[in-house]
C-alpha positions, 0 to 999 in steps of 0.5 A: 572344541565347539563353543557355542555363543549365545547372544543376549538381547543387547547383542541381538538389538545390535546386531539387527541394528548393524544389518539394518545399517548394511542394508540401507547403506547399501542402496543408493538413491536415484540423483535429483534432477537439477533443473535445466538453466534456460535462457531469458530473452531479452524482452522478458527482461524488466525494463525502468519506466520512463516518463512516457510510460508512467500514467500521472499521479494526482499530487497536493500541497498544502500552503505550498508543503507536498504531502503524500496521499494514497488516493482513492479509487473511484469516480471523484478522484477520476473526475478530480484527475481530469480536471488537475489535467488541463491546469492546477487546482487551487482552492482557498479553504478555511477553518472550520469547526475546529477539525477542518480545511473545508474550500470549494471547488468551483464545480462538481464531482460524481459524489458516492456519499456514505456515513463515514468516522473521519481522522486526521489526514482523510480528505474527502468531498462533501455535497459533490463541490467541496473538498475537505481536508481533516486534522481532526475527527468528524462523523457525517456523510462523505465520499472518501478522495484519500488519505494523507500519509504524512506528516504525523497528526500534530504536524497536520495540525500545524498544517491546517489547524490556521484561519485558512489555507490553500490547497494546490492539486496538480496531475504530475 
């Protein structure tokens, strides 16, 4: 007896989709590559610096209270640098304007001045021999030394905001 089946097109979506199958299944895929470990020699590997091989950071106090500054880089803070190098400077600032610490600084610095909206926390150097310190905002022609990082504004204030103040820079 000869029975003919006939396939609808649900039976030949499946069908294909089952050939399909058996083909792909049926090939295999070349394996990755596993990198090959390769050693480190010794003197590749990070060494912990030591106090020889750390160059010295300018650092600043204020009535005896360190405070982190990121400094900037230019020839000021060079010159400030080399001059914190041979001993500590000390200046005796006072109040002024009601926004900041303003003291001179007994010589001069290579100034690069430029009109400049301060913030709290800017230190700057003003007519190549002052260095000033803001705990508020004042706009007028500076060259950027830095900037404190900390404390926050009304800390600074505290800091700074008195009738003097004495700032310690040291090279350390």
């Amino acid at each position: 007896m000869n029975r003919r089946l006939s396939l609808t097109p649900g039976r030949w979506l499946a069908r294909g989709l089952f050939l399909l199958l058996l083909v792909a299944c049926g090939k295999t895929l070349p394996p990755a590559a596993a990198p090959e470990p390769t050693a480190t020699p010794a003197a590749a590997k990070p060494t912990l610096a030591t106090e020889e091989d750390t160059e010295p950071m300018l650092q600043l106090q204020i009535n005896g209270q360190a405070v982190t500054v990121a400094w900037e880089s230019n020839e000021a803070v060079e010159a400030l640098q080399a001059l914190c190098a041979r001993e500590p400077l000390i200046l005796s600032t006072s109040r002024y304007g009601g926004f900041e610490q303003v003291g001179p600084i007994g010589t001069t610095l290579p100034a690069q001045d430029r009109h400049t909206q301060t913030e709290p926390g800017d230190i700057m150097l003003y007519a190549s021999d002052q260095i000033v310190v803001f705990f508020g905002s004042n706009s007028w022609a500076y060259t950027p030394l830095g900037r404190i990082t900390d404390p926050d504004t009304p800390g600074l204030c505290a800091l700074l905001d008195t009738p003097t103040a004495t700032l310690t820079f040291t090279l350390q």
